[in-house]
N, C-alpha and C positions, 0 to 999 in steps of 0.2 A: 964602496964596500959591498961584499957579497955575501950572501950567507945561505950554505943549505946544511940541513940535518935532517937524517931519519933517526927517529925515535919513539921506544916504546911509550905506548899513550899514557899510561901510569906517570910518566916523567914530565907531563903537560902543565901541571899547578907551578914547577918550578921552572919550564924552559919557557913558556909563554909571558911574566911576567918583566924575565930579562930580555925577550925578545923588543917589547915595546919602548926600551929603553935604548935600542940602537937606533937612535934617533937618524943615522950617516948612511945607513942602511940603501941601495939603490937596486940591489937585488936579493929575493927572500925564496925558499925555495925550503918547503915541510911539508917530510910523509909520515905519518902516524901509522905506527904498526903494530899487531900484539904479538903473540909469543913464538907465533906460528909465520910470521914476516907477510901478512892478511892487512891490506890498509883497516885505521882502528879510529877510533872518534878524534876528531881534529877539534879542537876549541879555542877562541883567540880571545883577546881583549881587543877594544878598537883598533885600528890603524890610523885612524886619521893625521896623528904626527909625524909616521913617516913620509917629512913632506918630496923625502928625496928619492921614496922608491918609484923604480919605472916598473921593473919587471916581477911578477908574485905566479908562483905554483904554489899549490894547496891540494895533497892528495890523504884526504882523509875522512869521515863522516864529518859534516859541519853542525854544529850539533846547534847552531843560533842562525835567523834567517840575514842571507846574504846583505841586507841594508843596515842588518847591525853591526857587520865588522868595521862600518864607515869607511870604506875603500880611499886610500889619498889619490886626489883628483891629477896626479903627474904619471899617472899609470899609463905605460904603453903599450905594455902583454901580459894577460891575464890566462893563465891555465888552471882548469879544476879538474878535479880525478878523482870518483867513487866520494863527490861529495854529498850522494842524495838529498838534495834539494826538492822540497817538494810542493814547493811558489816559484815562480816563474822568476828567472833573477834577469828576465834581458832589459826589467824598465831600470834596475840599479842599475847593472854594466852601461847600459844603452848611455848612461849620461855622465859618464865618466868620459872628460874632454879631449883627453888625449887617445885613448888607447886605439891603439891598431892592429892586434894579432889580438883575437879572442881562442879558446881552445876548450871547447868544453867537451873532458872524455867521456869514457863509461860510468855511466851512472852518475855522470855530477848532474843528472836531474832527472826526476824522477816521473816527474808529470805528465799527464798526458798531454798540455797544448802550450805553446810558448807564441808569446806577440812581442814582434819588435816593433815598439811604440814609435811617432811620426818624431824627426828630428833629432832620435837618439840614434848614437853612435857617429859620431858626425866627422870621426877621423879612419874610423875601421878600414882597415884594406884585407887582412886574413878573418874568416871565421871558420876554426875546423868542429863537425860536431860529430860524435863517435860511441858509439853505442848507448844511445840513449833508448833504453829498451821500450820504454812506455811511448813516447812520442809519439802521436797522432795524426795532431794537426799544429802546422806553424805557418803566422801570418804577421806579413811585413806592411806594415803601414806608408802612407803617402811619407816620404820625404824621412826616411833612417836608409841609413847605410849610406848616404848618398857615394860615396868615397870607394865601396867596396870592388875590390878587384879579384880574389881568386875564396870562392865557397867549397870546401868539403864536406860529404858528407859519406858517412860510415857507418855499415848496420843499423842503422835507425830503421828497423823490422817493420814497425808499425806504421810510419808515415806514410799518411794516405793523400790529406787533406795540405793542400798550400794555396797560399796567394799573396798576390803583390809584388812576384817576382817579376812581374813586365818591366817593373819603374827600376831595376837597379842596371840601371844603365851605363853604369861605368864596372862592371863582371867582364874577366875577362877570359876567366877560368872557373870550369867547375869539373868537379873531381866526385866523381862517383862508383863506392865501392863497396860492393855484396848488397846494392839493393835490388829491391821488386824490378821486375821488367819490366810493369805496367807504371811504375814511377820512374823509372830510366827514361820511358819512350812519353812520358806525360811530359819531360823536361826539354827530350829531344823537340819535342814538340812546340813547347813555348818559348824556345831559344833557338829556333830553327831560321830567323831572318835577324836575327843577331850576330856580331861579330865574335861569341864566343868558344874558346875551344874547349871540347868535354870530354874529359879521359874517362873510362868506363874500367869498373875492375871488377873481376870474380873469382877472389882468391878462396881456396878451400880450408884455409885453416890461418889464424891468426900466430905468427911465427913466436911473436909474445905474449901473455897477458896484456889487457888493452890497458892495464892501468900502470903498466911497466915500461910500455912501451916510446912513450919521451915522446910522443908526435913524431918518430920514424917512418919513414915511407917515402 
């Protein structure tokens, strides 16, 4: 069973309470918007009984921090959009057993420095991250991702600072688009006796809104 709705955030006390009732539920798919069609505060009750969902988009302010929605552990692709986040959610995701396409867009987090903790994410093969405007520094600890095969990353303006990327050794792609040249050629560098291929992009204008945009490209 699949479910998507956008809806104004006013209608949230009565669509959220039926939603956790879809118990059959395997895919879920809510944008919260106000008057002006502007993503608008997203608020959930647990999930944890949707034992049967695989796949969850969520684009909307999260208005409670990501460990409380109690994510069900059969999840295989997780997408957030303009959820500002402003705790690092990679040690929840990271242990969620299944999932393999992570997507975090514009502004689902808002902080300055994200760690992918050792051992999480231990099925991951996609991780796209896309205008995380704050974004610093991010550091990959011994032994996560081990799985991971194709990383994007998009407008993350700020990111200076990374490590850990030597050990993820099963990369086979990385996708780089509108960043710094001096983190292009930092990556060029540290993947340069790797078997990796690395598209480079410097598009001059984003053809949608980033938070419309469905992971297109």
């Amino acid at each position: 069973m699949k479910l998507g709705l956008t809806f104004h955030f006013k209608s949230l006390e009565q669509i959220s309470p039926w939603i956790s009732k879809c118990k059959e539920l395997r895919s879920l798919k809510l944008r919260s918007i106000d008057e002006f069609s502007r993503p608008s505060e997203l608020k959930l009750e647990s999930m944890n009984k949707h034992d049967r969902l695989s796949e969850l988009y969520l684009l909307g302010k999260l208005s409670q921090k990501i460990e409380h929605l109690q994510l069900p552990k059969n999840l295989k692709m997780v997408t957030l959009s303009v959820s500002n986040l402003t705790e690092d959610p990679m040690q929840t995701l990271g242990e969620l057993p299944q999932l393999k396409i992570l997507r975090l867009f514009a502004r689902s987090y808002i902080g300055k420095e994200m760690t992918c903790k050792a051992k999480g994410f231990p099925e991951l093969r996609v991780l796209k991250l896309w205008m995380l405007e704050e974004l610093e520094k991010w550091i990959v600890q011994e032994g996560s991702m081990l799985r991971l095969r194709e990383l994007e990353i998009r407008r993350c303006d700020k990111l200076k600072e990374t490590s850990g990327w030597q050990q993820l050794n099963s990369l086979k792609e990385l996708i780089l688009t509108n960043m710094s040249e001096d983190f292009v050629a930092e990556m060029e560098s540290t993947m340069k006796e790797r078997n990796v291929k690395i598209t480079k992009n410097n598009w001059k204008f984003d053809p949608l809104p980033s938070y419309l945009s469905e992971g297109q490209s």
